[in-house]
C-alpha positions in Angstrom: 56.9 29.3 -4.8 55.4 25.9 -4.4 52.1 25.5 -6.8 48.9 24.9 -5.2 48.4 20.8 -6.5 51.5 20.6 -4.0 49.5 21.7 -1.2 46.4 19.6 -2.0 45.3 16.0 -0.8 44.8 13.7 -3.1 42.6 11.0 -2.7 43.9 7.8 -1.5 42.5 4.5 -0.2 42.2 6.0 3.3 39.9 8.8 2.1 38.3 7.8 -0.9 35.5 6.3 1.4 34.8 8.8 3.0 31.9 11.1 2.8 32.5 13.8 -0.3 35.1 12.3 -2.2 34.0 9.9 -4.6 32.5 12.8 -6.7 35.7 15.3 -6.5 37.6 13.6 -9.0 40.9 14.1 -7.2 40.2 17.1 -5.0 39.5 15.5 -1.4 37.2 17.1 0.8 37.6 15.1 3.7 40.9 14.7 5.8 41.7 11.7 8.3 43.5 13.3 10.8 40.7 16.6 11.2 37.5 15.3 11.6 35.6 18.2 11.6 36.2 17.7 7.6 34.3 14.7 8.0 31.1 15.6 10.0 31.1 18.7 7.6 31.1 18.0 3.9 30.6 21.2 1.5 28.5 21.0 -1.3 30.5 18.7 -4.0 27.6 18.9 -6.5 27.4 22.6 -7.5 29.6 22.3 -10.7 26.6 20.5 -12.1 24.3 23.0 -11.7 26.0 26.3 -11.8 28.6 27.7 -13.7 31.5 28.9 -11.8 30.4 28.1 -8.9 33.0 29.7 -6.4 33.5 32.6 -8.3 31.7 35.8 -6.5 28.5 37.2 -8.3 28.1 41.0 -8.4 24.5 41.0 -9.3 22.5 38.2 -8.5 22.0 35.2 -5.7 22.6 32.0 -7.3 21.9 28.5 -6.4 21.4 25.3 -8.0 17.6 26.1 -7.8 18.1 29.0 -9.8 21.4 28.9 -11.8 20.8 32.2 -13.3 19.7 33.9 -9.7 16.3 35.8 -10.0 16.4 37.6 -13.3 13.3 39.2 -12.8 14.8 40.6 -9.6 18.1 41.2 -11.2 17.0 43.5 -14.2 15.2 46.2 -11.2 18.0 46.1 -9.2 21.4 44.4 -11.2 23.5 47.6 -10.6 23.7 47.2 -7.0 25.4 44.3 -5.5 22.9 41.3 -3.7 24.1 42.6 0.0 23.9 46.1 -1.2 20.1 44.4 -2.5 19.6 42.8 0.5 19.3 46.2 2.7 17.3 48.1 -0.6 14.2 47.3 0.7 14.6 49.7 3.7 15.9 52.8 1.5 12.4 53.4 0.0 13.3 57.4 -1.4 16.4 55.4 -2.9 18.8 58.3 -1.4 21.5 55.8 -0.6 21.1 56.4 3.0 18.6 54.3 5.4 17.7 56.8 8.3 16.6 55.2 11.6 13.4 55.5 11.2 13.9 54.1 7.7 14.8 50.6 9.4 11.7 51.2 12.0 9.1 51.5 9.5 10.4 48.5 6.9 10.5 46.1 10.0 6.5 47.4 11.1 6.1 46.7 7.3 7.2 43.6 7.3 5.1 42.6 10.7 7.5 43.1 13.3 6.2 44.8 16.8 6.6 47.8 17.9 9.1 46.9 20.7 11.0 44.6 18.0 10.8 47.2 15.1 12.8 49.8 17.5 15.1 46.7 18.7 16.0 45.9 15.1 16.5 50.4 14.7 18.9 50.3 17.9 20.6 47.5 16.6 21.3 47.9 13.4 21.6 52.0 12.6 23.6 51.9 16.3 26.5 49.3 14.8 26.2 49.7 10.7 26.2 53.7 11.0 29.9 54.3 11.7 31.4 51.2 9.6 29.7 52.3 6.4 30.4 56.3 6.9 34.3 55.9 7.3 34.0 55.7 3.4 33.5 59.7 3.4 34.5 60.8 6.7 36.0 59.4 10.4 33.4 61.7 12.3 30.1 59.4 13.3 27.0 60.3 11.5 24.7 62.3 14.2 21.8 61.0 12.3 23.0 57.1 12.6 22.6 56.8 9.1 23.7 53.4 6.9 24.9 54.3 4.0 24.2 51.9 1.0 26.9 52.4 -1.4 29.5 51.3 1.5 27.4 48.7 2.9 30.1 46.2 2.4 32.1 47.8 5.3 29.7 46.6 7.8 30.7 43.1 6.8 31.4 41.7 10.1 33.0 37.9 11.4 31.4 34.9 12.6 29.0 35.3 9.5 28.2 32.7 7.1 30.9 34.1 4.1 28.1 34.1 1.1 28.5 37.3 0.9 32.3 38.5 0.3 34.1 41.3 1.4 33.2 43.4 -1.7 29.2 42.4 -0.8 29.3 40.0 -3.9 27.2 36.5 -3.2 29.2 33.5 -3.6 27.3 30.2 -5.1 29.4 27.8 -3.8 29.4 29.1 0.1 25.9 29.6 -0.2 25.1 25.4 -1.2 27.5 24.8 1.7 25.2 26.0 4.3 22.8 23.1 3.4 25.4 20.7 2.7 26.7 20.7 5.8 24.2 21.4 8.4 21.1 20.4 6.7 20.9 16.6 8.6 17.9 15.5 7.1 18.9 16.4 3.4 15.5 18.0 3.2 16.6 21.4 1.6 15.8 23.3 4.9 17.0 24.0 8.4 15.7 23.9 11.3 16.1 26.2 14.1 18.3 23.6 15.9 20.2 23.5 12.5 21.1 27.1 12.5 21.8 27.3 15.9 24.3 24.6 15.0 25.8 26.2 11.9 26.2 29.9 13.7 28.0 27.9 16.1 30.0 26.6 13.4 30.8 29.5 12.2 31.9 31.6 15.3 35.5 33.0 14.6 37.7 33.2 18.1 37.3 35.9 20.4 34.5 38.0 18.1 31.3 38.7 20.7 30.2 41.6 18.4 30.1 38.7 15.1 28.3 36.0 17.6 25.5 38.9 18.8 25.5 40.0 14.9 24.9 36.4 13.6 22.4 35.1 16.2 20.3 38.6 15.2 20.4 38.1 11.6 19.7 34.5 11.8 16.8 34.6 14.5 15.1 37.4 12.6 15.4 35.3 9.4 13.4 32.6 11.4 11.0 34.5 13.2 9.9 35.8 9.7 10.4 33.0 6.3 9.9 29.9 8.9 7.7 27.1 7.7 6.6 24.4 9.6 9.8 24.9 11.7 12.5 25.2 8.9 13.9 28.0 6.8 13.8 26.6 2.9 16.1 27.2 0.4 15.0 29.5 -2.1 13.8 31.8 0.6 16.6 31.9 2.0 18.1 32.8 -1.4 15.3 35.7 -1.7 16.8 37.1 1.6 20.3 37.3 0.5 19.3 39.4 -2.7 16.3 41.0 -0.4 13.5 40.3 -2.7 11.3 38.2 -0.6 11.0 41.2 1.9 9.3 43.2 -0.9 7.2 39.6 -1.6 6.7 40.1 2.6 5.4 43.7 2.2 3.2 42.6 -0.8 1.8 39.7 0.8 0.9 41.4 3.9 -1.2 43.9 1.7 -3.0 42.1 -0.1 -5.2 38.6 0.1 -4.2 37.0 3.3 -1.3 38.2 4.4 2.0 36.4 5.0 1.7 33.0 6.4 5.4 32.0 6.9 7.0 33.2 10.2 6.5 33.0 13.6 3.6 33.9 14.6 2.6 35.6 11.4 -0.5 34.3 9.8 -2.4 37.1 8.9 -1.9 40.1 11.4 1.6 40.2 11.7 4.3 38.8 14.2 3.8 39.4 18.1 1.0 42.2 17.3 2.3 43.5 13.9 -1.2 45.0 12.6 -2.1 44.0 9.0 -1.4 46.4 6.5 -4.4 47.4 4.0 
């Protein structure tokens, strides 16, 4: 079988110009005849920063902000994996299951509308029930119930890939969101930005993955945007779920949570503060 420096591209006076390559020693990046390759450079710099950076972490978010992910975070939650801690915050009894009105209540806590909070309960417990039940049984849960152990079973296409198919966060896929659709280099992107990168990331013939993506991403907007951009280390605090219990906090006390649209201090599109 043919070893995998046989398969690679070298750098070579044609490439070695070109955006991403002069810092790869001699892995290119960049390839002249696909373009695409070009006008999307990953993120050539996270050796420098994190340790192995491509290899999958089963406990914490990492980025080059935070190398070691949130240890703080990590020692409350570390046994679960960061997509298995990304849904935590709506299984408050901790029974491994998160009931419809489960995911009703964590949106209302978190601001959301009425009318949103039960969009967000159709929508998710309606498409993440049955994928993450098959683990115990093919019959549907009558209850709609997402199960937390199995969560990585709801992993669906057209997604960004930080997450892999075990629920594990991967460094290295995560900096590559902000390599190559952050234009501005400004460690945030813009609504126009993500619009651009879920478009990027749209696998053929998968409507449920482009309806999945474009409601994961537009809630992340409507509720960590500031001044039109979603930052960096929040969006590292929503892959391993802790800025929703920084959201919840907020929103209790002092006042309130002032990223989001439409937040400030009472909550998005009517949300009523919590006290």
């Amino acid at each position: 079988m043919p070893s995998i420096t046989e398969f690679s591209v070298p750098i070579n006076s044609e490439t070695e110009n070109m955006p991403g390559n002069k810092d790869n020693d001699d892995i290119a990046v960049v390839a002249k005849e696909a373009p695409v390759t070009k006008e999307r450079v990953p993120a050539t710099y996270t050796k420098y920063s994190i340790k192995d950076p491509g290899v999958a972490r089963a406990d914490v978010a990492v980025s080059i902000d935070k190398p070691n992910g949130d240890q703080e975070w990590a020692s409350k939650v570390g046994d679960h994996s960061p997509l298995q801690q990304h849904i935590l915050f709506w299984d408050r009894d901790n029974d491994g299951m998160i009931f419809p009105l489960d995911t009703y209540n964590g949106f209302r806590e978190l601001g959301f509308n009425v009318l949103f909070s039960v969009l967000a309960m159709l929508i998710i417990n309606i498409n993440f029930s049955y994928p993450t039940r098959l683990a115990y049984t093919w019959f549907p849960d009558p209850w709609f119930r997402v199960y937390v152990p199995t969560i990585h079973k709801a992993k669906h296409g057209s997604d960004s890939g930080t997450y892999d198919p075990e629920g594990r966060f991967v460094p290295q896929l995560f900096e590559n969101l902000f390599a190559k659709w952050d234009s501005d280099k400004d460690g945030a992107l813009t609504l126009w930005e993500l619009f651009d990168m879920m478009h990027g990331h749209r696998c053929a013939a998968d409507p449920f993955g482009w309806g999945a993506a474009l409601f994961e991403w537009g809630t992340t907007w409507l509720l960590i945007q500031k001044d039109g951009k979603v930052y960096k280390e929040d969006l590292r605090a929503v892959y391993d779920g802790s800025i929703f219990w920084k959201i919840s906090e907020a929103r209790r006390t002092g006042a309130g949570w002032t990223q989001g649209f439409g937040l400030g201090g009472d909550g998005f599109i009517g949300g009523e503060k919590i006290y």
